[in-house]
C-alpha positions in Angstrom: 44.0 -3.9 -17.9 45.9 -1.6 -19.9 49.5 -2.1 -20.8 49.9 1.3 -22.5 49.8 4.7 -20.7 48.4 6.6 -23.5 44.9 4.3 -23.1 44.9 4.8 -19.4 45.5 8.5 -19.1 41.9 9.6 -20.1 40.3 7.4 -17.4 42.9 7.9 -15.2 42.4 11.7 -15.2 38.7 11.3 -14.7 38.9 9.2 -11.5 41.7 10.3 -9.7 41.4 14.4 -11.0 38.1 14.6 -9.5 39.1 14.3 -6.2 42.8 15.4 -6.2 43.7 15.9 -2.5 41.8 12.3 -2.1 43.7 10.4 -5.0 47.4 12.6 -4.0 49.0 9.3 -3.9 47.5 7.9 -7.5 48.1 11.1 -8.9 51.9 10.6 -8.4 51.7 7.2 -9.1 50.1 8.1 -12.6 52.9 10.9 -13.2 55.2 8.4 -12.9 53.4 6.1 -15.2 53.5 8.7 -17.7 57.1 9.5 -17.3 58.1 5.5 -18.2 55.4 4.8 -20.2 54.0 1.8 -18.1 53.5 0.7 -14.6 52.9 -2.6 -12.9 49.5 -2.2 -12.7 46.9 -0.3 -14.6 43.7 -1.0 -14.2 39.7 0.7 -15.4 36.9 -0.5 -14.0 33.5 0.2 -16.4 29.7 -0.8 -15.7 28.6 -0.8 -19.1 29.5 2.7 -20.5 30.4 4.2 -17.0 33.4 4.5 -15.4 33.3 3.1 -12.1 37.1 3.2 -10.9 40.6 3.1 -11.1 43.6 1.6 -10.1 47.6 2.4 -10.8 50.8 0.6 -9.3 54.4 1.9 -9.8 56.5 -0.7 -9.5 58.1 -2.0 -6.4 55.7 0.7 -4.3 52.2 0.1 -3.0 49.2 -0.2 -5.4 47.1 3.2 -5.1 43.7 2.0 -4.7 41.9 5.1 -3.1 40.0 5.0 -7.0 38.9 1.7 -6.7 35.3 1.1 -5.3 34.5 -1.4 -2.7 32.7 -3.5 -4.6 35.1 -3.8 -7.5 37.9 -5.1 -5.2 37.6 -8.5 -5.6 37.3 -7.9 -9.8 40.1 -6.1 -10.0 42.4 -8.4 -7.3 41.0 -11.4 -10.1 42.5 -9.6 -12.8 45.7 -8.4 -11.3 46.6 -11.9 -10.0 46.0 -13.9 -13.1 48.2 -11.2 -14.7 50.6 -12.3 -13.0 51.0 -8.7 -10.9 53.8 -8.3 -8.2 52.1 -5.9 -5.7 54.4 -5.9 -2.1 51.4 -3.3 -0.6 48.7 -1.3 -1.1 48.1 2.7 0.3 44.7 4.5 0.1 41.9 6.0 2.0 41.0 3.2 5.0 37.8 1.7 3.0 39.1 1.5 -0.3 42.5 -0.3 0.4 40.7 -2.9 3.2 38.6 -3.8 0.7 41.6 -4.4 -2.0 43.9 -5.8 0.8 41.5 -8.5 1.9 40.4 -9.7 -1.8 44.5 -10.1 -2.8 45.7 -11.3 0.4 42.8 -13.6 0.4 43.1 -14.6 -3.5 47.2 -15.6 -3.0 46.9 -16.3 0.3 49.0 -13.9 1.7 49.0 -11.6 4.9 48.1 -8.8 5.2 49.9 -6.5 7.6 47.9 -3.2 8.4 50.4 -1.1 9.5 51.4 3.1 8.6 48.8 5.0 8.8 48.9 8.6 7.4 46.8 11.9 7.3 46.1 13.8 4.5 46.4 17.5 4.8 45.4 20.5 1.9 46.4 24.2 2.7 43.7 27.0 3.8 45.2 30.1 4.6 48.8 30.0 5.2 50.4 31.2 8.6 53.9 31.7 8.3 55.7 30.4 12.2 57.4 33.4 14.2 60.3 33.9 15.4 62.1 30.9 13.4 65.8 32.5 13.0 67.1 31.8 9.2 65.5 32.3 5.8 64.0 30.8 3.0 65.9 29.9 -0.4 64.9 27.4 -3.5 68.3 25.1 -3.8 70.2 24.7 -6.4 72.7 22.5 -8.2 75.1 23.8 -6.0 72.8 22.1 -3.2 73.1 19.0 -5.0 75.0 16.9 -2.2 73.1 18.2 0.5 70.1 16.9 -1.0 71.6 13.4 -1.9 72.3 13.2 1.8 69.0 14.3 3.0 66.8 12.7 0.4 68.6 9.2 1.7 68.0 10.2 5.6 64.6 10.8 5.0 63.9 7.9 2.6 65.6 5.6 5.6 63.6 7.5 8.7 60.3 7.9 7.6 59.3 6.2 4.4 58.0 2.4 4.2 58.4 1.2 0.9 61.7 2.1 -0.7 62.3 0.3 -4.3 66.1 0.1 -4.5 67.9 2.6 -6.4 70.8 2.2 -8.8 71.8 5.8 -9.3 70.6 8.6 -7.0 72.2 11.4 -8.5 70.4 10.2 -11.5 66.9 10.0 -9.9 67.4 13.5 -8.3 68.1 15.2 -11.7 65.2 13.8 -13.4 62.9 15.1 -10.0 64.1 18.9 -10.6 64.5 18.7 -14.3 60.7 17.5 -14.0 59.9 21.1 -12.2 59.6 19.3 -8.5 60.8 21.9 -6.2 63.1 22.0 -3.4 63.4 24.7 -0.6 66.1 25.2 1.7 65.6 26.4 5.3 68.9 28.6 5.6 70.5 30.1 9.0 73.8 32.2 8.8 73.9 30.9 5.1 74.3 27.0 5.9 70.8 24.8 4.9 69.2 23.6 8.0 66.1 21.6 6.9 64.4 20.8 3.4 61.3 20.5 1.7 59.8 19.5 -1.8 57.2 20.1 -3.8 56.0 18.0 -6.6 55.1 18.5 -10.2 51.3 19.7 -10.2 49.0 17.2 -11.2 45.0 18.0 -11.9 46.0 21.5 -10.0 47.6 19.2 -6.4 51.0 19.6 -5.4 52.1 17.5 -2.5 54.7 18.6 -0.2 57.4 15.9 1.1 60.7 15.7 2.3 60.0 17.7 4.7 63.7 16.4 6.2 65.5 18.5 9.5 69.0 16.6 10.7 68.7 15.2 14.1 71.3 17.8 15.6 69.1 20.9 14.0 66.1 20.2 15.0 63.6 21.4 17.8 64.0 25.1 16.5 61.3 25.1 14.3 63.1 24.7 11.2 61.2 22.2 9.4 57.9 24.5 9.9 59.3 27.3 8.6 60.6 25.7 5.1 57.3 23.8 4.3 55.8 27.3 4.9 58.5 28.5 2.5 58.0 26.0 -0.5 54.2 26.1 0.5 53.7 29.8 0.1 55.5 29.8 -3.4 53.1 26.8 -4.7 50.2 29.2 -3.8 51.7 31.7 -5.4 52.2 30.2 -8.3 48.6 29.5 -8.9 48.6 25.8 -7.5 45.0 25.4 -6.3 45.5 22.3 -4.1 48.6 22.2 -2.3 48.6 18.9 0.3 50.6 17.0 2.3 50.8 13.5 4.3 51.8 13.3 8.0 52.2 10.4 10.1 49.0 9.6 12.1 51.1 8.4 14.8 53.0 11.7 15.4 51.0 14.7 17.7 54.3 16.7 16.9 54.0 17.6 13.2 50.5 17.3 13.3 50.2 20.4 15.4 53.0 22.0 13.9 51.4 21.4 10.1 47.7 22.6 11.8 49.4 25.8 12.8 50.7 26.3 9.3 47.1 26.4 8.1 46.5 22.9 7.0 43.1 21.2 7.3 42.3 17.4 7.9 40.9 16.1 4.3 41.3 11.9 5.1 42.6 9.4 6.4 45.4 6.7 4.4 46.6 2.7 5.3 49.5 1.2 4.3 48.8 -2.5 3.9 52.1 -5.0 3.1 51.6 -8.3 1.6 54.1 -11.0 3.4 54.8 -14.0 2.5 54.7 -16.9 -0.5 51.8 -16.9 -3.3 49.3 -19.8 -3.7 49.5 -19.0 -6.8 52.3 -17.9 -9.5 
């Protein structure tokens, strides 16, 4: 259990940068780990001198398990609970986070509530859509209430777990002063539809709020601007550039297929409801 970042990071890059596009979500949850200092949960696992896994949980967002092996589940669920660890979910590849769900839900007695289930995507070759009218622009602070807007419709629509947040103007600054990336998709000079890209991390960028307003879309908009902000991540050298789609949605997993993105794996959301045996 390690309750400073510093001792984590060197395990932490060996699990989680050895399989990038695998550990996406630990990778992010480890940049924001790094960014604070600490995180509700950071966890090694060693057999003797060996590393055998890895866990990290931001707080108030799912614990990343996809690091953590099968067979350390219950160990590490031990830990965490007599710790005293608040953990409302857990997100990984399907084995990894069954095996973690079922040892904490069964340790507190808790439920667990399989639920979102998301696909993991890295880039081949990118093909740019056709005939998409509009252009391509990176946004700037002059974008700045656009994005707030946005960023909150897409955190309501489409995201599961979203800690509360006290200031985000505040939380948006510190994303671009960081170097995340957002694109604008830009027809007759008024933004359309909007993508990010985050912060490299062991060479992965993930691309995410990918966000179209209800009355723009259906012209191919969104599609066009992850092309946009994915092309300039390849471009900039970024080996692995990824992305999550919902598993649940044929739509923009056709449309990201066409862009040139390749099924990696498969991630689970799990929830823990309801009161802990134990406190």
């Amino acid at each position: 259990m390690h309750t400073s970042f510093e001792s984590f990071a060197e395990p932490a890059a060996a699990v989680f940068g050895a399989d990038p596009v695998r550990h996406t979500g630990a990778l992010t949850a480890v940049a924001s780990a790094r960014t604070r200092g600490q995180a509700e949960a950071m966890v090694t696992v060693h057999d003797g001198d060996r590393l055998h896994g890895a866990l990290v949980a931001d707080r108030g967002w799912p614990a990343m398990v996809s690091g953590l092996p099968a067979d350390a589940a219950q160990l590490v669920a031990d830990a965490l609970a007599e710790a005293g660890a608040k953990l409302p979910g857990a997100s990984a590849t399907v084995p990894e986070v069954e095996a973690f769900s079922h040892a904490w839900s069964t340790n507190l007695g808790l439920t667990p509530e399989y639920g979102f289930r998301q696909r993991v995507y890295e880039l081949g070759t990118l093909v740019d859509p056709e005939g998409v009218r509009g252009e391509f622009r990176l946004a700037t602070a002059g974008d700045t209430d656009i994005l707030l807007r946005w960023r909150a419709e897409f955190l309501a629509e489409a995201v599961t777990y979203v800690p509360p947040e006290q200031n985000p103007e505040q939380v948006l600054a510190a994303q671009v002063a960081a170097g995340n990336v957002f694109g604008l998709w830009c027809v007759d000079g008024e933004p359309v539809s909007m993508a990010f890209s985050r912060v490299p991390e062991a060479d992965m960028t993930r691309i995410g709020f990918v966000y179209t307003p209800p009355d723009q879309r259906g012209h191919g908009y969104a599609a066009a601007v992850t092309a946009g902000v994915s092309r300039r991540a390849q471009e900039s050298g970024i080996k692995h550039v990824t992305l999550f789609t919902d598993d649940a949605n044929p739509v923009s997993n056709r449309i990201y297929q066409r862009l040139g993105y390749q099924y990696v794996d498969s991630y689970l959301e799990v929830k823990f409801t309801g009161e802990p045996l134990r406190h």
